[in-house]
matplotlib code that plots the C-alpha trace (Angstrom):
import matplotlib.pyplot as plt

x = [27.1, 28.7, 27.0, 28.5, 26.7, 27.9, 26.0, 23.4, 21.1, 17.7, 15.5, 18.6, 20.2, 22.9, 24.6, 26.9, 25.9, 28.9, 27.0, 29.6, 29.1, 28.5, 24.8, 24.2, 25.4, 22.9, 20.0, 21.7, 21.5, 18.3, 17.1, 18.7, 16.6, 13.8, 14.4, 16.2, 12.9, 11.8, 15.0, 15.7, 19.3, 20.6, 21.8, 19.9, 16.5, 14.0, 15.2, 17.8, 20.9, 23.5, 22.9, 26.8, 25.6, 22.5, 23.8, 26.7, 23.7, 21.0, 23.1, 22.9, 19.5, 18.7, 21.3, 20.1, 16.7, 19.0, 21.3, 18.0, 16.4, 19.1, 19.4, 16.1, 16.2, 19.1, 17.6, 14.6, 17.0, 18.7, 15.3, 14.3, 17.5, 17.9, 14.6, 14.0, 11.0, 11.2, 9.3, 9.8, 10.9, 14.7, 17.1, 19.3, 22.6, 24.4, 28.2, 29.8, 29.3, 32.0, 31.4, 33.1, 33.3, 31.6, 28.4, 28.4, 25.7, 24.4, 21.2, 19.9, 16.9, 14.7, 12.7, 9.2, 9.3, 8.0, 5.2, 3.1, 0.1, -1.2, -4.7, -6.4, -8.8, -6.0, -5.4, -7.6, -7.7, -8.9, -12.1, -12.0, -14.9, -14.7, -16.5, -16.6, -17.8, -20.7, -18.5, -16.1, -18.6, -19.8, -16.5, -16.0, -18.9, -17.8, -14.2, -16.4, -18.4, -14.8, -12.9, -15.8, -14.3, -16.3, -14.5, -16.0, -14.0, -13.0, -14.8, -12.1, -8.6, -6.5, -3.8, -4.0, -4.7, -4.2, -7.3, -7.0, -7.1, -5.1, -4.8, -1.2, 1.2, 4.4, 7.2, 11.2, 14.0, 16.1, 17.3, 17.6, 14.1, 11.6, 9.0, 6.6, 7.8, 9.2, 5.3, 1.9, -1.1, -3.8, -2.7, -4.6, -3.0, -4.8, -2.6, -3.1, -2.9, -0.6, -0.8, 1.1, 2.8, 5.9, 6.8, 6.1, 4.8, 1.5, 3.9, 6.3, 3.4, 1.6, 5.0, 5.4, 2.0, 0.8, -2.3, -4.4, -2.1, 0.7, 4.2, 7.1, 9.8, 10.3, 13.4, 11.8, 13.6, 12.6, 14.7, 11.6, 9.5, 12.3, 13.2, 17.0, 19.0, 20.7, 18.6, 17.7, 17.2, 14.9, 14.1, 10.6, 8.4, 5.0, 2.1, -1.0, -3.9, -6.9, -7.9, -10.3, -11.7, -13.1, -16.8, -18.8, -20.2, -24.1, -25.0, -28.5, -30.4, -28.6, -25.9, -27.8, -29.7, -26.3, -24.0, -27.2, -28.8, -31.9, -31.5, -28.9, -29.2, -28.7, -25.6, -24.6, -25.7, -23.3, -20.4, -20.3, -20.5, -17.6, -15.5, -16.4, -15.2, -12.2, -11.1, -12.7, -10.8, -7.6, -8.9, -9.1, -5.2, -4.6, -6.4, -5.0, -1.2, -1.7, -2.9, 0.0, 1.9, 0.5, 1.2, 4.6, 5.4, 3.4, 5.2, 8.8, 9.9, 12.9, 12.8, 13.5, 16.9, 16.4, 13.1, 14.7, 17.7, 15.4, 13.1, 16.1, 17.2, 14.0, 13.4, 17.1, 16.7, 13.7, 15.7, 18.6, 16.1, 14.4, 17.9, 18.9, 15.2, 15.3, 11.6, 13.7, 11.9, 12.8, 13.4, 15.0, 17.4, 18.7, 20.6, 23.4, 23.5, 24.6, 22.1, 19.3, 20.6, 20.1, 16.5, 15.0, 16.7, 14.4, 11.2, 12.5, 12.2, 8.6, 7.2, 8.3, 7.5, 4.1, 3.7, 4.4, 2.5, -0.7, -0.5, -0.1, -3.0, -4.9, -4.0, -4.9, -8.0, -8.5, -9.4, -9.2, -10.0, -12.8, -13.5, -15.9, -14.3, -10.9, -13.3, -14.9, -11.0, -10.1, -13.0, -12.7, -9.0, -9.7, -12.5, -9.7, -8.7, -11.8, -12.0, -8.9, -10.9, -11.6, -7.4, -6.6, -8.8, -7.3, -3.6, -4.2, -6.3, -2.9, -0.4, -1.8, 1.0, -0.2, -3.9, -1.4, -1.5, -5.3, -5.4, -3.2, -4.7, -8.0, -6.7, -5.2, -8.2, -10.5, -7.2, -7.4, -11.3, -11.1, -8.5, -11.1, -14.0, -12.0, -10.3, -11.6, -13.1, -12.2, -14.5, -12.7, -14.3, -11.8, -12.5, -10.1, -7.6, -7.0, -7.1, -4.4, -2.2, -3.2, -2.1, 1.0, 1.9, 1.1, 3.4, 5.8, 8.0, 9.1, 7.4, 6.6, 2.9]
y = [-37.1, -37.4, -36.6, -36.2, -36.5, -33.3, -33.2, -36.2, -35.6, -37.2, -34.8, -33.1, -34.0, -32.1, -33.1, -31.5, -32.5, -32.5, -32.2, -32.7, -29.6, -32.1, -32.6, -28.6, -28.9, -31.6, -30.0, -27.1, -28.5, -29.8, -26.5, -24.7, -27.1, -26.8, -23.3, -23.7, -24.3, -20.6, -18.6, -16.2, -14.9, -12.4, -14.7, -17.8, -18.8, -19.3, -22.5, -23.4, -20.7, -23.6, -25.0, -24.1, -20.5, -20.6, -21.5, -19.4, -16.2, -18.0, -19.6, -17.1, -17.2, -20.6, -21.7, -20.3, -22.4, -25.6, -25.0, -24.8, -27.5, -29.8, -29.1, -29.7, -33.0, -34.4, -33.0, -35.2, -37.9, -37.9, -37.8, -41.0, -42.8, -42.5, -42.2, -39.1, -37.1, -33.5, -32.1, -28.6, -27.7, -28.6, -25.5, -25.8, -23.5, -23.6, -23.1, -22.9, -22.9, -22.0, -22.8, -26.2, -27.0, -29.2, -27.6, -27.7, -27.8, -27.8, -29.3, -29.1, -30.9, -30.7, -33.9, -34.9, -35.2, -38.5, -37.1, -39.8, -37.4, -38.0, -39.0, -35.4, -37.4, -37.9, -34.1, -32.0, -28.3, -25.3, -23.1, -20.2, -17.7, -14.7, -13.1, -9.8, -8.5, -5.7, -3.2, -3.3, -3.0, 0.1, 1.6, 0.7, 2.7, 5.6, 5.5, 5.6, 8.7, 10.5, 10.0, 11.7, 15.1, 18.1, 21.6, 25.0, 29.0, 30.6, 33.6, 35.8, 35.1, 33.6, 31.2, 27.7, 25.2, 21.2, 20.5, 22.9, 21.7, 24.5, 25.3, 26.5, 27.4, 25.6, 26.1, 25.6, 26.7, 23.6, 22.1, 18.8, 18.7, 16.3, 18.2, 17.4, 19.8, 22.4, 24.1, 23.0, 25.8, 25.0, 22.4, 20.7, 20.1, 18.4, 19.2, 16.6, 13.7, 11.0, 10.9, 14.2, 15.1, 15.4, 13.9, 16.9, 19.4, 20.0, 20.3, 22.2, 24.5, 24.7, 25.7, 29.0, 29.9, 31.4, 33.2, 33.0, 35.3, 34.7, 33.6, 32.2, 29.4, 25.5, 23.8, 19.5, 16.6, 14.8, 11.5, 9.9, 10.4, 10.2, 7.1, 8.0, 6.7, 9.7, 13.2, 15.5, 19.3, 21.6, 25.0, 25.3, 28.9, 28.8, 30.6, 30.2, 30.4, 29.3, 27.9, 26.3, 24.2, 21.3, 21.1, 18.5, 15.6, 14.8, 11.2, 13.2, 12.2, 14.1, 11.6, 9.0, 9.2, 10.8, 7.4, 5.1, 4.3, 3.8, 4.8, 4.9, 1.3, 0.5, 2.3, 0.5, -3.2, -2.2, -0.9, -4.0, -6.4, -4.7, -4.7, -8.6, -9.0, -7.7, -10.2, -13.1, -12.3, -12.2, -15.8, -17.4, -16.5, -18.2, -21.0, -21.2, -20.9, -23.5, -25.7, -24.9, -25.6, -28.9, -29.8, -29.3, -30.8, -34.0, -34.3, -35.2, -35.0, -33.9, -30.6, -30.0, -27.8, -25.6, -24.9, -24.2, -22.2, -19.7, -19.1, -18.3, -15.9, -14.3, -13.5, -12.2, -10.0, -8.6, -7.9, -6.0, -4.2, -3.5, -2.4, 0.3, 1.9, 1.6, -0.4, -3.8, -4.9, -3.3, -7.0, -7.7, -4.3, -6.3, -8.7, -8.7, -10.8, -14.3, -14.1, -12.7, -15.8, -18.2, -16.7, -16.7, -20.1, -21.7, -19.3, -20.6, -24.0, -23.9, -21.8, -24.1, -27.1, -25.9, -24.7, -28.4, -30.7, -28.1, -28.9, -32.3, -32.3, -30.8, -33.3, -35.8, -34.6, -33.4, -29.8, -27.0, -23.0, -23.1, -20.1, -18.7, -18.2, -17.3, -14.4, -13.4, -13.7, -11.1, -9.0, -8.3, -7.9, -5.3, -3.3, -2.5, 0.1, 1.8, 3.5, 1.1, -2.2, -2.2, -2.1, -4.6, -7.0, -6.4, -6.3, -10.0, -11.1, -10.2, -11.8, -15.6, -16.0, -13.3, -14.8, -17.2, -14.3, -14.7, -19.0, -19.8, -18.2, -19.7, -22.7, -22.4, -21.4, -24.7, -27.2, -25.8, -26.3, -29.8, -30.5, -29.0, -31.0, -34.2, -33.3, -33.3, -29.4, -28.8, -25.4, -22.4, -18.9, -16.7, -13.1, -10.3, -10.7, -14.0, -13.0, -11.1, -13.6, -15.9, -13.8, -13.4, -17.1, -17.9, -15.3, -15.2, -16.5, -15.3, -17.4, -18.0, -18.1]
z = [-30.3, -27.2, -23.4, -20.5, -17.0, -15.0, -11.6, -10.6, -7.8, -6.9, -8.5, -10.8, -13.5, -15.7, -18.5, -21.3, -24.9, -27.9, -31.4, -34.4, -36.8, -39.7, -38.6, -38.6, -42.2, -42.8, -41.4, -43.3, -46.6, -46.5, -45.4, -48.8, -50.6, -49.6, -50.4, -53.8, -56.2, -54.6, -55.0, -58.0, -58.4, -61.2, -63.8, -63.4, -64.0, -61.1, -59.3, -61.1, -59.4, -58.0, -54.6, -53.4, -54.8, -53.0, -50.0, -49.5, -49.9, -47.4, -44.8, -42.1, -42.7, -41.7, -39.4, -35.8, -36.9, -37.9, -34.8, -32.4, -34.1, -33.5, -30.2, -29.3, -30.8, -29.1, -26.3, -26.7, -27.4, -24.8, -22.4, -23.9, -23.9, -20.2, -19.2, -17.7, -17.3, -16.6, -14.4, -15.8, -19.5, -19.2, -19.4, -22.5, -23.1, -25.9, -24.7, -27.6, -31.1, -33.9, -37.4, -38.7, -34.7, -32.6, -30.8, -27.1, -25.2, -21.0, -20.2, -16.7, -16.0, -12.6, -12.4, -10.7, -6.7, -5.2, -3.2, -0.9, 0.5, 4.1, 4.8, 5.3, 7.3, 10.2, 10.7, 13.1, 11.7, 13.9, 12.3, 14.6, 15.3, 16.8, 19.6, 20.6, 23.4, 23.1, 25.2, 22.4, 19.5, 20.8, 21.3, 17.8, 17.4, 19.2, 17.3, 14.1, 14.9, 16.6, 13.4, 11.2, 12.0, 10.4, 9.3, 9.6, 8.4, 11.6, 11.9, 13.8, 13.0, 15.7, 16.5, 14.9, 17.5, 17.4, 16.6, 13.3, 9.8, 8.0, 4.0, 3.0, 0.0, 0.5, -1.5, -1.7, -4.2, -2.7, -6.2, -4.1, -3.6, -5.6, -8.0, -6.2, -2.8, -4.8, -5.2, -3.2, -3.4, -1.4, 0.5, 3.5, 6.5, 9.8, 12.2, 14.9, 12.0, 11.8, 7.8, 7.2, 3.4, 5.1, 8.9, 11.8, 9.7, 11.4, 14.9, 13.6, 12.1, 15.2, 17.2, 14.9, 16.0, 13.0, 12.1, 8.4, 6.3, 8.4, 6.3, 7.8, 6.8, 8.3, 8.2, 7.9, 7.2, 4.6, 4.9, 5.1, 2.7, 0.0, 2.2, 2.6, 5.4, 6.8, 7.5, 4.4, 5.8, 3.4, 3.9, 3.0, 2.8, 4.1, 4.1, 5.8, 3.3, 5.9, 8.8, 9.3, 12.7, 14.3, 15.1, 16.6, 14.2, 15.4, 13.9, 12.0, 9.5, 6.5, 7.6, 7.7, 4.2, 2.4, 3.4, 2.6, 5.9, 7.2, 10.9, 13.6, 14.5, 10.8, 10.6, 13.8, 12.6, 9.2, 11.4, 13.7, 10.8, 9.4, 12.9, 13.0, 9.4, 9.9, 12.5, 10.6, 8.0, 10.1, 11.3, 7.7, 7.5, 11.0, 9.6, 6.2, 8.1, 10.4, 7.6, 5.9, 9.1, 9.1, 5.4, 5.8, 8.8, 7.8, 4.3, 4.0, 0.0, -2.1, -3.7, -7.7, -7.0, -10.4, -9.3, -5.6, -7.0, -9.4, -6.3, -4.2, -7.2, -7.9, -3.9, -3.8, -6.4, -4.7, -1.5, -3.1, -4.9, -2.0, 0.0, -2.4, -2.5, 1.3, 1.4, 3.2, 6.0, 9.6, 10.3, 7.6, 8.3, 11.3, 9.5, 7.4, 4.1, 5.5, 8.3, 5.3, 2.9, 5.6, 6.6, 3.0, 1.8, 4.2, 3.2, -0.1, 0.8, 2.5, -0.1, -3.3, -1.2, -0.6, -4.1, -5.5, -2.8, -3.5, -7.0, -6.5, -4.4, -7.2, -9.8, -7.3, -7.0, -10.4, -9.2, -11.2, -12.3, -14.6, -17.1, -15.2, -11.9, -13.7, -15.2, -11.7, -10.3, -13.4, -12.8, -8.9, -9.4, -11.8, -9.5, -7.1, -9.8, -10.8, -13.9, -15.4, -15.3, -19.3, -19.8, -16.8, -18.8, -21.6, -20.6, -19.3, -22.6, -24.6, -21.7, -21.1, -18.4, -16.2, -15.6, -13.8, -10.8, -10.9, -11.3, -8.6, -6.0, -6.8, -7.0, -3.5, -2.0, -3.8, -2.9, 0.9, 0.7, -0.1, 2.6, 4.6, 3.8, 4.3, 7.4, 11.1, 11.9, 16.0, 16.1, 18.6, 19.7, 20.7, 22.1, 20.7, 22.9, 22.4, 18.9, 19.1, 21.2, 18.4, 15.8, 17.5, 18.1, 14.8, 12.6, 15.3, 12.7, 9.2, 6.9, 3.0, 3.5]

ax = plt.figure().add_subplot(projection="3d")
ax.plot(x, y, z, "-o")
ax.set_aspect("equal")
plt.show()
């Protein structure tokens, strides 16, 4: 066998393998028989049919085994002759292979970074809490009891008003038009919403001035919800079915024992835990960014370039994907494809640097996902589609390598913990507007994390 070194790097290693065919027919050979005591062929006994005979029939049959098998084994070979240890399972393409010709092969091997952690007892990491002041818990409050909007028939018929939530037929012979706006019965329309079935309709409704029974046509584009670049005009028919309007919504107790609650100040207690939870949850991704900040600024260490190149792939393929169903990033619109290379090589970079010094930490520290949190991880993943839970649990019983979605995560969370523990906790109350400014200095950038 002869090997050729292709590309050397650091952590990269790539080398071109030339197998002479007279080892297939080895492995080949002994292959046939093993098989030749089993085989019965029409004019010889069990066992006894000539191996030249036997072979010529069972060939095919064996050789993509022998060829892999080979290949594997000079692969190992080679490993241990120049003493390299992968750090991933080395990529192996077999070139070319003609019978009676010598195999080619390409290996490409990423090997283990040198990683030298920091002591986590050096860095200073900020636990925010928030504080919010009571004027803005109680408008909170008052946005809460606003946005519970009640409906009643109009009694006389009139003009709908903005304040209107209207039932209506809409349909359209437009051939262009998805299915699903060629016929809707019944459907409700609040006409001063922002969440609309198609952009402007509730405007463009309340411009006709229409009455219950009324019928008239709207011209909409619908560019946007098919997310298309230029404007899409469809005629649409409509027809008012009813109307119905806005009353006033009184905080009473059929409110109050229908949503669970035992009083008014109950209701308020749950509503301002929720409004705080929302910004401390916001402040545990601050956090967990500027420990990730910190990480990577403090470690300096060569990255595996297969594991950097596939990355770079897989999030390329994601953007082009994302360009021709028109869900890129407005940020991301702005740029044209060297500009959009440059700015996700180096999310790339962060990201699989991250990833690697996170599970070094872990080995380090011999932390790890037991079964029982991997089985509360699979269960609350699984609540957030109710009424599938029994064949999300399933679907990752039969695929081992998608519980990986649920492990790493976890394992994030209990690495970043023990960081945590080890490092020195500067504690910061910030009101909401600092909160915001926070926000904003911290994902100012585009970043992996």
């Amino acid at each position: 066998m002869s090997i050729k070194e292709i590309k050397s790097g650091t952590l990269y290693k790539e080398y071109s393998l030339e197998i002479p065919y007279e080892e297939i027919n080895e492995i080949i050979d002994s292959k046939i028989q093993e098989l030749l005591p089993t085989v019965s062929l029409p004019g010889f006994r069990k066992g006894k049919a000539p191996l030249s005979i036997v072979r010529k029939k069972y060939e095919n049959n064996v050789l993509s085994e022998a060829v892999e098998n080979l290949v594997q084994s000079k692969t190992k070979d080679l490993l241990e002759k120049r003493n390299l240890k992968p750090f991933t399972q080395p990529k192996i393409d077999l070139k070319k292979y003609e019978k009676n010709e010598p195999i080619e092969v390409e290996i490409k091997i990423d090997l283990e970074p040198k990683i030298k952690l920091k002591d986590f007892k050096s860095f200073v990491v900020n636990k925010y809490e928030i504080d919010l002041d009571k004027s803005l818990i109680e408008e909170n409050y008052k946005e809460f009891v606003k946005s519970q909007k009640k409906y009643s028939k109009i009694i006389n018929n009139r003009e709908i008003i903005v304040s209107d939530k209207v039932f209506v037929n809409l349909t359209t012979n437009d051939s262009s038009a998805p299915d699903y706006l060629k016929l809707q019965k019944n459907l409700p329309i609040i006409i001063d919403s922002e969440y609309q079935v198609l952009p402007e309709i509730g405007s463009r409704i309340l411009e006709k001035k229409l009455k219950k029974g009324n019928k008239d046509n709207l011209l909409l584009d619908v560019s946007k919800s098919l997310k298309l670049d230029k404007e899409k005009l469809i005629l649409f028919d409509v027809e008012i079915i009813e109307i119905e309007e806005s009353t006033p919504f009184v905080v009473d107790k059929e409110f109050l024992d229908k949503s669970g609650f035992k009083d008014e100040k109950d209701l308020k207690n749950n509503l301002e835990k929720n409004f705080k939870s929302q910004y401390e949850n916001g402040l545990k991704q601050i956090e967990k960014k500027e420990l990730m900040d910190t990480l990577d600024k403090e470690h300096k260490f060569d990255l595996p370039q297969g594991i950097l190149d596939q990355e770079i792939k897989d999030i390329w393929h994601r953007l082009e994907h994302a360009k021709k169903d028109g869900s890129l990033d407005e940020d991301d619109k702005k740029l044209n494809d060297e500009e959009l290379k440059k700015r996700y090589e180096k999310i790339s970079k962060r990201r699989v640097k991250l990833a690697l010094l996170l599970q070094f930490i872990s080995k380090q520290n011999n932390i790890s996902v037991d079964e029982k949190e991997l089985s509360n991880g699979m269960m609350q993943y699984s609540s957030q589609y109710p009424g599938q839970e029994k064949e999300i649990i399933e679907y990752f019983k039969k695929n081992p390598s998608a519980i990986e979605t649920i492990r790493g995560p976890i394992l994030e969370e209990k690495v970043i913990k023990s960081i945590m523990s080890d490092a020195n906790i500067k504690k910061i109350k910030v009101t909401k507007d600092e909160y915001e400014k926070l926000e904003k200095k911290v994902f100012d950038v585009k970043e992996g994390n």
